[in-house]
DOKOL-575752 format. One line per 3 residues: their letters; for each residue x, y, z of N, C-alpha, C, O, CB. Coordinates in nm, 3 decimals. Glycine has a CB too. Layout:
N
a	X:Y:Z:X:Y:Z:X:Y:Z:X:Y:Z:X:Y:Z  ...
This chain:
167
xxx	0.651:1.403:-1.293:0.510:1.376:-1.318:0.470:1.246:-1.250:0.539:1.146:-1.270:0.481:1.370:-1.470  0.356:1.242:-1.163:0.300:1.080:-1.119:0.266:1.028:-1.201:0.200:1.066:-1.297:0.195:1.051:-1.034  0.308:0.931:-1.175:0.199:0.809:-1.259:0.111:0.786:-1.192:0.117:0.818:-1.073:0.243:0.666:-1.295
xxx	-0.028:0.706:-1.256:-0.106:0.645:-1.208:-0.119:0.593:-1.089:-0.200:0.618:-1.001:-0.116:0.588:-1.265  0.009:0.486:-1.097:0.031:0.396:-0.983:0.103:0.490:-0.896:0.124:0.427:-0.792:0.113:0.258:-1.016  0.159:0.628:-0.885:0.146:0.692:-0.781:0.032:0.760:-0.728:0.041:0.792:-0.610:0.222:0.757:-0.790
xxx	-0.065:0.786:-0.783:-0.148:0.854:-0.729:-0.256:0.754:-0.674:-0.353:0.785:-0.606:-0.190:0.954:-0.820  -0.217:0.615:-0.721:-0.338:0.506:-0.585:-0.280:0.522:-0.507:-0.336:0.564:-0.405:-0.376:0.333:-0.576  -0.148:0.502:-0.506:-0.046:0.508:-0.347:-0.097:0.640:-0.302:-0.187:0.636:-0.218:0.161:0.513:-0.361
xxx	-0.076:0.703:-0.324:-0.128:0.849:-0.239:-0.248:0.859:-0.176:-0.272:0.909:-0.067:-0.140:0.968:-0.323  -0.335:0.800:-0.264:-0.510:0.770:-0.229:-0.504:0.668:-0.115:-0.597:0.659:-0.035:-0.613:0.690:-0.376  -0.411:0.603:-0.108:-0.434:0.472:0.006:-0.373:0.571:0.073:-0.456:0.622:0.148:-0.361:0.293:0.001
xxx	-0.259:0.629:0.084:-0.218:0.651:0.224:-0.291:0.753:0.310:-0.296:0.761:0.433:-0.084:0.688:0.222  -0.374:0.867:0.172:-0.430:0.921:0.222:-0.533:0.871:0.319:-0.526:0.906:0.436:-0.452:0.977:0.151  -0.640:0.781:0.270:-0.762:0.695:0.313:-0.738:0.607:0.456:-0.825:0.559:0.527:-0.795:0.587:0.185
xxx	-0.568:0.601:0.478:-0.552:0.470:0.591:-0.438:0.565:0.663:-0.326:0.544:0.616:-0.488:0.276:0.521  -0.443:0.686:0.790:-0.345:0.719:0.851:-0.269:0.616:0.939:-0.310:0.511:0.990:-0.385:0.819:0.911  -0.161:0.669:0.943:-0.098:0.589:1.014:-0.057:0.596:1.107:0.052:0.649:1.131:-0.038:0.557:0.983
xxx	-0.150:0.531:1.209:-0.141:0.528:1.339:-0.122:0.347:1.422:-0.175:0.247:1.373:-0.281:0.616:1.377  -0.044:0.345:1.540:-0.027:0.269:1.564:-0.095:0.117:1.577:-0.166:0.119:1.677:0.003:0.320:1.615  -0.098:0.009:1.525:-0.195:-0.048:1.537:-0.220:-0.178:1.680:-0.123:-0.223:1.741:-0.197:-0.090:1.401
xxx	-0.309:-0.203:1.699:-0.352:-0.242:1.828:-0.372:-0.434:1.835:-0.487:-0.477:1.836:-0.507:-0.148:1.854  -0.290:-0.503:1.838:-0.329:-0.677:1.829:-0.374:-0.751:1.929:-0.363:-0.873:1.940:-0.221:-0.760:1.799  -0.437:-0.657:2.023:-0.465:-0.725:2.144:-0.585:-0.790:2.112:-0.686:-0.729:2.076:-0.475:-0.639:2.267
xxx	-0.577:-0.920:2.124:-0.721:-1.019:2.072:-0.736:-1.047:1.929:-0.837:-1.110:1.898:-0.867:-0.945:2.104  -0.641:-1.006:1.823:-0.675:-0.988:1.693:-0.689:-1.079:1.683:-0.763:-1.083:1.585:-0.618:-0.937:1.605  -0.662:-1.240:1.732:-0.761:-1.412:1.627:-0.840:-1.375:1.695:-0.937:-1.381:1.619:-0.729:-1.618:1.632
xxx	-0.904:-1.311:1.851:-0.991:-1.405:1.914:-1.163:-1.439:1.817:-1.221:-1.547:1.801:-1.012:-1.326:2.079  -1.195:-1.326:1.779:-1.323:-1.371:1.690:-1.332:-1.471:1.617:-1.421:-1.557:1.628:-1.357:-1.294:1.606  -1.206:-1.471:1.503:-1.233:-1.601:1.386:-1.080:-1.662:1.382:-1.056:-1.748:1.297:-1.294:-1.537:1.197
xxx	-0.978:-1.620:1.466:-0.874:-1.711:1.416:-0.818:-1.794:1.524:-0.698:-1.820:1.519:-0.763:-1.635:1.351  -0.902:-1.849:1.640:-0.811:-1.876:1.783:-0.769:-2.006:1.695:-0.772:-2.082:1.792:-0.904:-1.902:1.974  -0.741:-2.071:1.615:-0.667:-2.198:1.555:-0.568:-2.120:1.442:-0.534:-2.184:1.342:-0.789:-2.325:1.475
xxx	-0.522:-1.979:1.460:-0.401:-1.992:1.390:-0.289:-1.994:1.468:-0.260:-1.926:1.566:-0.385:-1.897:1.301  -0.220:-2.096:1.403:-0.104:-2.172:1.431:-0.009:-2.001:1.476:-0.003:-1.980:1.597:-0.040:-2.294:1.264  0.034:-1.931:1.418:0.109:-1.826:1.358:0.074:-1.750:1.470:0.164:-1.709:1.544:0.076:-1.769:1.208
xxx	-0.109:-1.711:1.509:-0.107:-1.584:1.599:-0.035:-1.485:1.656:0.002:-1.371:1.627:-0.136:-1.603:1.673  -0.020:-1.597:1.785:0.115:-1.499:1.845:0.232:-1.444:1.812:0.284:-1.356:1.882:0.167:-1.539:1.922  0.290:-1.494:1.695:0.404:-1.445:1.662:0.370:-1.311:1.541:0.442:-1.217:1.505:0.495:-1.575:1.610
xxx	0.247:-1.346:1.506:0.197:-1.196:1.404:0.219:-1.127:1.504:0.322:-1.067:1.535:0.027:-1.164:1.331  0.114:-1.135:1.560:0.069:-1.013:1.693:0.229:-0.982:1.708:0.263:-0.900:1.623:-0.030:-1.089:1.881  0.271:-0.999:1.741:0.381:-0.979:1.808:0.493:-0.842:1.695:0.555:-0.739:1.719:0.450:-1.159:1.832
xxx	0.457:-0.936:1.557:0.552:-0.860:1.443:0.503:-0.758:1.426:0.592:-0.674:1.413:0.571:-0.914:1.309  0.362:-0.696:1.415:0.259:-0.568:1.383:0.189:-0.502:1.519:0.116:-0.403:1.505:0.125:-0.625:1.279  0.209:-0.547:1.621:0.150:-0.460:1.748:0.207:-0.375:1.786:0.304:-0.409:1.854:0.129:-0.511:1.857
xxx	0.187:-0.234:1.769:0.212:-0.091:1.760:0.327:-0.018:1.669:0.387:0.090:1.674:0.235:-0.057:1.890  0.327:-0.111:1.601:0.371:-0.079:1.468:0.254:-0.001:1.378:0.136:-0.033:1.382:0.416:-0.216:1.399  0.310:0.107:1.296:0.233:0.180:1.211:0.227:0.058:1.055:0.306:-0.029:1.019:0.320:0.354:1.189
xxx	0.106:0.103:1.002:0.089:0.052:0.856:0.187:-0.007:0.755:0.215:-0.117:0.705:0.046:0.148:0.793  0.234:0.159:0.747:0.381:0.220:0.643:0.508:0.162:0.715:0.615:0.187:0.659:0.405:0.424:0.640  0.512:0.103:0.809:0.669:0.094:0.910:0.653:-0.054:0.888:0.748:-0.124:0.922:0.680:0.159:1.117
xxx	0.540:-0.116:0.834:0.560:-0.307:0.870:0.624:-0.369:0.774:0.605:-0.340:0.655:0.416:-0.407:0.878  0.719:-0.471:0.819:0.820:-0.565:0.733:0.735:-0.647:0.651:0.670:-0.739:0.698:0.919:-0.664:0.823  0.735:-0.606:0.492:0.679:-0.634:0.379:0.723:-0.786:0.391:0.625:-0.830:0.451:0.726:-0.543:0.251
xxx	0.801:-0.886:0.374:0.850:-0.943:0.398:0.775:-1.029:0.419:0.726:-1.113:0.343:0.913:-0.912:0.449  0.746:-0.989:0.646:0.694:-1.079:0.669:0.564:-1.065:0.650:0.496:-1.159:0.692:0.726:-1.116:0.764  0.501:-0.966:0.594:0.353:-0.963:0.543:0.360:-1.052:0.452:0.286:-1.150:0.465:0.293:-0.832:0.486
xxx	0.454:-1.046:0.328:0.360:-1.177:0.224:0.426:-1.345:0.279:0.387:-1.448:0.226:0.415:-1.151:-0.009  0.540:-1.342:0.403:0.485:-1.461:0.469:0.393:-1.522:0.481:0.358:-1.636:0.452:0.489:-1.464:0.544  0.327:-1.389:0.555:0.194:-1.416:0.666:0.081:-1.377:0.612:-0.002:-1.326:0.688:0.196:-1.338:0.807
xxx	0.054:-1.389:0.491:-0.052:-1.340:0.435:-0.166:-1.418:0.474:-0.279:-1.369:0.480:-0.036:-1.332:0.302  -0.141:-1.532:0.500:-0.273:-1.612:0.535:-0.342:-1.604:0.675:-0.447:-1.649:0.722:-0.243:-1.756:0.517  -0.225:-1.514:0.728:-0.310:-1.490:0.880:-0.438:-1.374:0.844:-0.538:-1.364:0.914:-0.182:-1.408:1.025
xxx	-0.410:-1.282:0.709:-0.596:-1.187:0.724:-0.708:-1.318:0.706:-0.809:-1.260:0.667:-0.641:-1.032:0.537  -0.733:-1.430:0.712:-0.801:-1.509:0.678:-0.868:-1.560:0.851:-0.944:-1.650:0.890:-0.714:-1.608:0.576  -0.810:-1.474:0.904:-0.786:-1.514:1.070:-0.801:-1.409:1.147:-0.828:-1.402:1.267:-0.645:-1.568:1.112
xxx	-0.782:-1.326:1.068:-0.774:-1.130:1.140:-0.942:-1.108:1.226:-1.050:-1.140:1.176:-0.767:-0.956:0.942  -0.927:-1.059:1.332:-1.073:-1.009:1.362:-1.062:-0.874:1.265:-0.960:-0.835:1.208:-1.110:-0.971:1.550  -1.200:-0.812:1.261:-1.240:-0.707:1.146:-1.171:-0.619:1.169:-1.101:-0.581:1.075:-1.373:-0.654:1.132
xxx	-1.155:-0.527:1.336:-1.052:-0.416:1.306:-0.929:-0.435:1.279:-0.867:-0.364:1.199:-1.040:-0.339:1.395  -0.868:-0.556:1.357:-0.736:-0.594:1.303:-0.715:-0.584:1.191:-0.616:-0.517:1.162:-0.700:-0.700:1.321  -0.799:-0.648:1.072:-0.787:-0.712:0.956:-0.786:-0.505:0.862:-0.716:-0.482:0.763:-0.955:-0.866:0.927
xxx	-0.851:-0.428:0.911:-0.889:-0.311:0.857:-0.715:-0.240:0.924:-0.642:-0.189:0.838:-1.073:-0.244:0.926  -0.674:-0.242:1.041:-0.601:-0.214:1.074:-0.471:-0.229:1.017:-0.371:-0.157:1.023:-0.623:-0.241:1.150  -0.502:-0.368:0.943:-0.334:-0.352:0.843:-0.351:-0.397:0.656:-0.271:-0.423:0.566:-0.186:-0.512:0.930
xxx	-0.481:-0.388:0.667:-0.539:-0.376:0.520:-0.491:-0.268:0.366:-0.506:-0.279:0.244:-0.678:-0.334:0.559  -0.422:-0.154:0.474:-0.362:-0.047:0.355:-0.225:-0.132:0.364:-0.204:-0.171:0.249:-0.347:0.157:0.397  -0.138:-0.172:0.437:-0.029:-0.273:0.444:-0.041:-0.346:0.290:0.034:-0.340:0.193:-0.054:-0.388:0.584
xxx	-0.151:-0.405:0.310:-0.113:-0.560:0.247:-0.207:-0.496:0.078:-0.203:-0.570:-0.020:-0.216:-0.755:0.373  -0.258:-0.402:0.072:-0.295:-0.334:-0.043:-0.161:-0.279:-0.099:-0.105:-0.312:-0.204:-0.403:-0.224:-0.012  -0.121:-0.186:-0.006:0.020:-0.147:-0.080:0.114:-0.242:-0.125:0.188:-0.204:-0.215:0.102:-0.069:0.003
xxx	0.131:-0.380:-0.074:0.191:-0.513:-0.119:0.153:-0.591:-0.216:0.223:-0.669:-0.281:0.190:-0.590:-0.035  0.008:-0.564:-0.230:-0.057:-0.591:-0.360:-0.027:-0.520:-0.487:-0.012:-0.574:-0.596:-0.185:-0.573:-0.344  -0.017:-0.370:-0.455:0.032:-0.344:-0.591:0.182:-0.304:-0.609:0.227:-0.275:-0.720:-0.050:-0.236:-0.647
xxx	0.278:-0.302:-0.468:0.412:-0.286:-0.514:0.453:-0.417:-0.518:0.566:-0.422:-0.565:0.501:-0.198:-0.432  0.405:-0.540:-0.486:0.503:-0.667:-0.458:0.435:-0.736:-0.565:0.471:-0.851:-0.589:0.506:-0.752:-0.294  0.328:-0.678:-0.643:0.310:-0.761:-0.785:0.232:-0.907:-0.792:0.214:-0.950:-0.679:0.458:-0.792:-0.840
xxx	0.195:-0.972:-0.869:0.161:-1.091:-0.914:0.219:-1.216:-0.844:0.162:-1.316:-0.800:0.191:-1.090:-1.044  0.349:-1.182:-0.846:0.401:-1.248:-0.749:0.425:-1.319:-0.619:0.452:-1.438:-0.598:0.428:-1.221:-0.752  0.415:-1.265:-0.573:0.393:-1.247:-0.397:0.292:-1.322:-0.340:0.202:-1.340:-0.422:0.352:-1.101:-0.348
xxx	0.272:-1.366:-0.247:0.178:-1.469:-0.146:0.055:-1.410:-0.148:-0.056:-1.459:-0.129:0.224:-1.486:0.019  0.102:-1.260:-0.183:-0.038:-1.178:-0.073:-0.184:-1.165:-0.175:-0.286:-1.129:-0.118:0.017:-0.963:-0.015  -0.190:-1.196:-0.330:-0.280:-1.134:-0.377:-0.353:-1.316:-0.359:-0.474:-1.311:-0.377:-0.247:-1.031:-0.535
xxx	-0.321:-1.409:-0.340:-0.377:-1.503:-0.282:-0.531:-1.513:-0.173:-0.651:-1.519:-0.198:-0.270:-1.535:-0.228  -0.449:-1.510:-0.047:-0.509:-1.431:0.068:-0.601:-1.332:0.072:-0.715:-1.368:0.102:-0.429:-1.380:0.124  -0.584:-1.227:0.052:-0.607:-1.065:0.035:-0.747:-1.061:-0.112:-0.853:-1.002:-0.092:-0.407:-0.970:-0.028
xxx	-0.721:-1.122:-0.226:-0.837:-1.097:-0.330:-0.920:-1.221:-0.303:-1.005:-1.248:-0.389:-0.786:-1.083:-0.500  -0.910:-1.304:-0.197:-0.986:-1.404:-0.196:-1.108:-1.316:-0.081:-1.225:-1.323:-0.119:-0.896:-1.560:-0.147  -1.088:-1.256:0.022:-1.128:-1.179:0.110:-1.186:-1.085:0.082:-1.289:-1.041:0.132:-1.059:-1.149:0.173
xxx	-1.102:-1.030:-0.035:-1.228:-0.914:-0.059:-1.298:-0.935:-0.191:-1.351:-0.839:-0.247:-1.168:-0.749:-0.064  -1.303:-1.067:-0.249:-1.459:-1.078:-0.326:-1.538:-1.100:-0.240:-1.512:-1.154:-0.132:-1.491:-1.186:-0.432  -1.659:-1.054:-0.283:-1.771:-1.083:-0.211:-1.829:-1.226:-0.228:-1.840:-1.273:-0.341:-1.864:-0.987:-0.245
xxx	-1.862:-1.286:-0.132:-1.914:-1.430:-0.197:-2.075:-1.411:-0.309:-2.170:-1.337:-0.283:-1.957:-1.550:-0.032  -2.065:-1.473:-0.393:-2.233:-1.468:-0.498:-2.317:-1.523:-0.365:-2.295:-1.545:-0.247:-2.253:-1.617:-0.685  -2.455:-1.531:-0.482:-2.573:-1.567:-0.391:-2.580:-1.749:-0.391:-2.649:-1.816:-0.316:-2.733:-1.486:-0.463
xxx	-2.477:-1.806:-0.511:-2.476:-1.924:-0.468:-2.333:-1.978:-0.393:-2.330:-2.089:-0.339:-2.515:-1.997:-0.582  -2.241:-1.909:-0.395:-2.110:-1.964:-0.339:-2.091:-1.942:-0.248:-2.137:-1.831:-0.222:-2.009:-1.945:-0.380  -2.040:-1.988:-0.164:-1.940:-1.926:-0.061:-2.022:-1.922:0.080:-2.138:-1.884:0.095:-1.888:-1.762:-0.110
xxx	-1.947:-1.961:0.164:-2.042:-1.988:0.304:-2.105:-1.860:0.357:-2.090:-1.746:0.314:-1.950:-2.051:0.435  -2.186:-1.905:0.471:-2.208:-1.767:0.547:-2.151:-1.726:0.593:-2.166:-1.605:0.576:-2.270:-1.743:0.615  -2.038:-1.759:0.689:-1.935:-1.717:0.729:-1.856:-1.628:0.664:-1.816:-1.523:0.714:-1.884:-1.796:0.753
xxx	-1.825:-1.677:0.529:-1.731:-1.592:0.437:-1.835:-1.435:0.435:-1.785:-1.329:0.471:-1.704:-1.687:0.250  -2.001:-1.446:0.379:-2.081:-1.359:0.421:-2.049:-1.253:0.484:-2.006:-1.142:0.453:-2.149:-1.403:0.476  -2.082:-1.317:0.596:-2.058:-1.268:0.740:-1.952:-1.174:0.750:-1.964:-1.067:0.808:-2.026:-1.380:0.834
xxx	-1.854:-1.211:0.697:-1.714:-1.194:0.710:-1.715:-1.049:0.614:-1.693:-0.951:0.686:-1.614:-1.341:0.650  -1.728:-1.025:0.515:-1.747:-0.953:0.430:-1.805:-0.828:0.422:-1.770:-0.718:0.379:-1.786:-1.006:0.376  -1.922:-0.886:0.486:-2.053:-0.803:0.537:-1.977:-0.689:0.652:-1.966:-0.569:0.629:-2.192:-0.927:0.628
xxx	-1.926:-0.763:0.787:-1.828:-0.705:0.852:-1.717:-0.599:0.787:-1.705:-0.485:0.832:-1.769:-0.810:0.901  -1.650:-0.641:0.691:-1.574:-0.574:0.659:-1.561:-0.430:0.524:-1.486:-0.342:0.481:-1.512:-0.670:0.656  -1.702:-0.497:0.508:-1.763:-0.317:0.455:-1.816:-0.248:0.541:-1.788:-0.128:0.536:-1.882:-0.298:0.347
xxx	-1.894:-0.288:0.633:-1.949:-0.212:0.715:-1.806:-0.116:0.783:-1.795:0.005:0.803:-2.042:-0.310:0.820  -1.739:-0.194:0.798:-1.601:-0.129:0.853:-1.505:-0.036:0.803:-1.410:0.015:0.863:-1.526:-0.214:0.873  -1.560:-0.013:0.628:-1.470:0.040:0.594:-1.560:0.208:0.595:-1.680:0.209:0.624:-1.405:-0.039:0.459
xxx	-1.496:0.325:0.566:-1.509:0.411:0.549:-1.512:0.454:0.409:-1.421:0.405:0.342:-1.449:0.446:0.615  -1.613:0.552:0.331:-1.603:0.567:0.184:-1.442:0.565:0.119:-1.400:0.476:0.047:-1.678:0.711:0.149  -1.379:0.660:0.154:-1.252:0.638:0.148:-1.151:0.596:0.109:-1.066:0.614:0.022:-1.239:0.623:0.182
xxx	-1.189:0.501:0.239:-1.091:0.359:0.194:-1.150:0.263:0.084:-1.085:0.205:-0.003:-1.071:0.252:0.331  -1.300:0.259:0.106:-1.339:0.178:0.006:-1.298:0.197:-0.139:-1.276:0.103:-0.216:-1.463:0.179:0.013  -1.289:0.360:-0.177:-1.252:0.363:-0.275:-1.093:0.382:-0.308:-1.053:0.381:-0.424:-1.328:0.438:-0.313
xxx	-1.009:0.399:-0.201:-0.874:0.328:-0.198:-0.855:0.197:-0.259:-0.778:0.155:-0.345:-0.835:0.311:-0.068  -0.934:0.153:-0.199:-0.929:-0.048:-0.202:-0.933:-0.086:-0.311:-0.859:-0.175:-0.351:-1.052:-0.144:-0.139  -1.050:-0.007:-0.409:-1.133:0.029:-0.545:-1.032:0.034:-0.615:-1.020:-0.053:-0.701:-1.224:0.160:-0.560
xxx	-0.930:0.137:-0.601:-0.818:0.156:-0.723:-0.711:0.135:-0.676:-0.628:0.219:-0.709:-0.801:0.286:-0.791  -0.651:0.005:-0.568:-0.564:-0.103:-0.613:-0.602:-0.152:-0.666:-0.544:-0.152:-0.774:-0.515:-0.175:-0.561  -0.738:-0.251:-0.660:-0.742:-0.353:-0.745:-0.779:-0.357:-0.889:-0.786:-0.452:-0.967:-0.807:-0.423:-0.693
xxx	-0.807:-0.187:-0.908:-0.791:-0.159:-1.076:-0.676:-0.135:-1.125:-0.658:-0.173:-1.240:-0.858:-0.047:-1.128  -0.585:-0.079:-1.064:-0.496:-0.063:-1.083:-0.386:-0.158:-1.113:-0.318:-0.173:-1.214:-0.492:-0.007:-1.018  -0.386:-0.219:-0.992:-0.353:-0.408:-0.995:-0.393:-0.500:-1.149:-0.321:-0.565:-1.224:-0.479:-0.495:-0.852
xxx	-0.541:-0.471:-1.150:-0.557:-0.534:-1.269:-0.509:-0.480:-1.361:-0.454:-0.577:-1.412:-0.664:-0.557:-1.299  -0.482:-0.386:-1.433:-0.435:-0.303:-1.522:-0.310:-0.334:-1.529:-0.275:-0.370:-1.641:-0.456:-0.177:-1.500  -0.209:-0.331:-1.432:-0.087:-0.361:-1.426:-0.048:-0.481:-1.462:0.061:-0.495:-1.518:-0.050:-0.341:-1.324
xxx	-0.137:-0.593:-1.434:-0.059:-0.737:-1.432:-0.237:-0.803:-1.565:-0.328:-0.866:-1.512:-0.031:-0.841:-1.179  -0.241:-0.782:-1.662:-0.332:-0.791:-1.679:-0.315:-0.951:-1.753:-0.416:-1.021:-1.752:-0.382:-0.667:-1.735  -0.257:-0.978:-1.782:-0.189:-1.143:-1.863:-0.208:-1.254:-1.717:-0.170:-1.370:-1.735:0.053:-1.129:-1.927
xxx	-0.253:-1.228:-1.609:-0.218:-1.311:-1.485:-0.367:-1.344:-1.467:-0.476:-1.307:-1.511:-0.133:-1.227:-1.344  -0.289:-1.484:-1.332:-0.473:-1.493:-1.310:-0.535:-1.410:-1.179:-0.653:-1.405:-1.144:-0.528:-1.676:-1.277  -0.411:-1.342:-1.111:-0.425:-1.268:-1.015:-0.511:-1.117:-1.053:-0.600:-1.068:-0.983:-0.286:-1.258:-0.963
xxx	-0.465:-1.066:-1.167:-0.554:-0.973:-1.255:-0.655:-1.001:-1.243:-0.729:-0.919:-1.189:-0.543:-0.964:-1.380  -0.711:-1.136:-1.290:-0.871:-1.144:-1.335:-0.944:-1.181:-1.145:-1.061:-1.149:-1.126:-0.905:-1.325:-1.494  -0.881:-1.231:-1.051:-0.958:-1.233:-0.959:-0.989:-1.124:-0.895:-1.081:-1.101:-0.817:-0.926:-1.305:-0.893
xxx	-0.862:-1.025:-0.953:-0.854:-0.863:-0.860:-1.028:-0.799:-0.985:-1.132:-0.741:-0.954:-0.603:-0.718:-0.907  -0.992:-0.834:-1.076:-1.126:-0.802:-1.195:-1.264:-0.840:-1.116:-1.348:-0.751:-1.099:-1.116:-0.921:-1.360  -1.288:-0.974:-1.068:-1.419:-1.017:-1.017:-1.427:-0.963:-0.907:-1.542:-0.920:-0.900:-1.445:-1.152:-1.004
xxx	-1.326:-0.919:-0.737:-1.330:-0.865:-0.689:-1.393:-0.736:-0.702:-1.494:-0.722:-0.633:-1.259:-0.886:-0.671  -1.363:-0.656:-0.761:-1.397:-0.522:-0.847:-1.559:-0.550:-0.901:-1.650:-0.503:-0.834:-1.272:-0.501:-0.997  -1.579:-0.603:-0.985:-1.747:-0.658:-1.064:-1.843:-0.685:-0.940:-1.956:-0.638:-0.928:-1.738:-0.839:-1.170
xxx	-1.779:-0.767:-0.853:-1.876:-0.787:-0.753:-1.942:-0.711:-0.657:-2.060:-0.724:-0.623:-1.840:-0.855:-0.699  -1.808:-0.578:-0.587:-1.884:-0.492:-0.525:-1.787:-0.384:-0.547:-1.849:-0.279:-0.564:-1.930:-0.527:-0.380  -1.661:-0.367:-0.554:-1.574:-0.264:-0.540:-1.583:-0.180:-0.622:-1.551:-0.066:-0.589:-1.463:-0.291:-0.537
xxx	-1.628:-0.204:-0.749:-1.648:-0.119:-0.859:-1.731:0.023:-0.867:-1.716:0.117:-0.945:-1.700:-0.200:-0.941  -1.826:0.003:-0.754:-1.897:0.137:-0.715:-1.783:0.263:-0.629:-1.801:0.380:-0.596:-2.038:0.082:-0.598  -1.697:0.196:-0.619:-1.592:0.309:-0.499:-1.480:0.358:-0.588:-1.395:0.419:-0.523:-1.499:0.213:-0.340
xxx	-1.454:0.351:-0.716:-1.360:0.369:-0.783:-1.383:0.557:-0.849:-1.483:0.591:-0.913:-1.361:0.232:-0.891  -1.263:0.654:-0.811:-1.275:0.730:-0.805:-1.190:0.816:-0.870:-1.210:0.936:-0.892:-1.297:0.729:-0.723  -1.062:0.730:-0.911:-0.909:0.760:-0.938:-0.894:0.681:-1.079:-0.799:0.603:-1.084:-0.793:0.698:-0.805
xx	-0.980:0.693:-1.198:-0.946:0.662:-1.286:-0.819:0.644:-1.347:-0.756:0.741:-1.389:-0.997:0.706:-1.322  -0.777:0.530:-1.356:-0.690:0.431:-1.432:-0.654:0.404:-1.560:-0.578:0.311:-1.585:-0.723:0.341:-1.413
């Protein structure tokens, strides 16, 4: 019988095929000052989703903060699936739930905006509601943490409309 937390996994993998992904230029939009670049690029360029060293994803978690939009969409089921198999724990729900709250109408720069704005437009229903039930799921799972409650405001702010896979 699945559990729950198998059937988001299924919903993500369904929502994000896995096809090779492409790093040619991935800082140039917003990250040409990460230190790291080249050596990401290097770890995830034509590498599939499902095939990337978990590892060095919650290393490098701070490079999606740097990702241009397709890049950043390009290994986004990655670092979702790391979100809810690598737990509370891990570097990545840092990075990753800071990115996908939406900024309010008083916080958060335009840029971050900007940034955001980009990366719904980018997503496909889909995935959005992939995205939707990690981070319910996530919350549900780790619910005593403070990683729970940011994956919670994430969710309140905009994700909550894409949730499809009740939890």
């Amino acid at each position: 019988m699945q559990t729950e937390h198998d059937l988001v996994l299924e919903q993500l993998r369904a929502a994000f095929p896995t096809t090779e992904i492409d790093f040619d230029d991935a800082f140039a939009a917003w990250g040409m000052t990460y230190a790291d670049g080249e050596e990401y690029a290097k770890q995830l360029s034509g590498k599939r989703w499902d095939a990337l060293d978990r590892a060095y994803l919650d290393l490098r978690s701070d490079a999606l903060g740097f990702l241009g939009t397709a890049q950043l969409v390009a290994v986004l089921s990655a670092y979702l699936r790391e979100l809810l198999e690598g737990g509370p724990f891990s570097q990545v729900p840092d990075m990753l739930l800071l990115i996908l709250t939406k900024p309010g109408p008083n916080t958060g720069s335009k840029l971050g905006k900007k940034r955001f704005d980009e990366l719904v437009d980018a997503l496909s229903e889909p995935r959005s509601a992939a995205l939707a039930s990690v981070l319910d799921r996530f919350a549900k799972e780790h619910p005593e943490t403070p990683h729970a409650s940011a994956a919670q405001l994430a969710l309140d702010m905009y994700w909550h409309q894409f949730i499809t896979v009740e939890s």
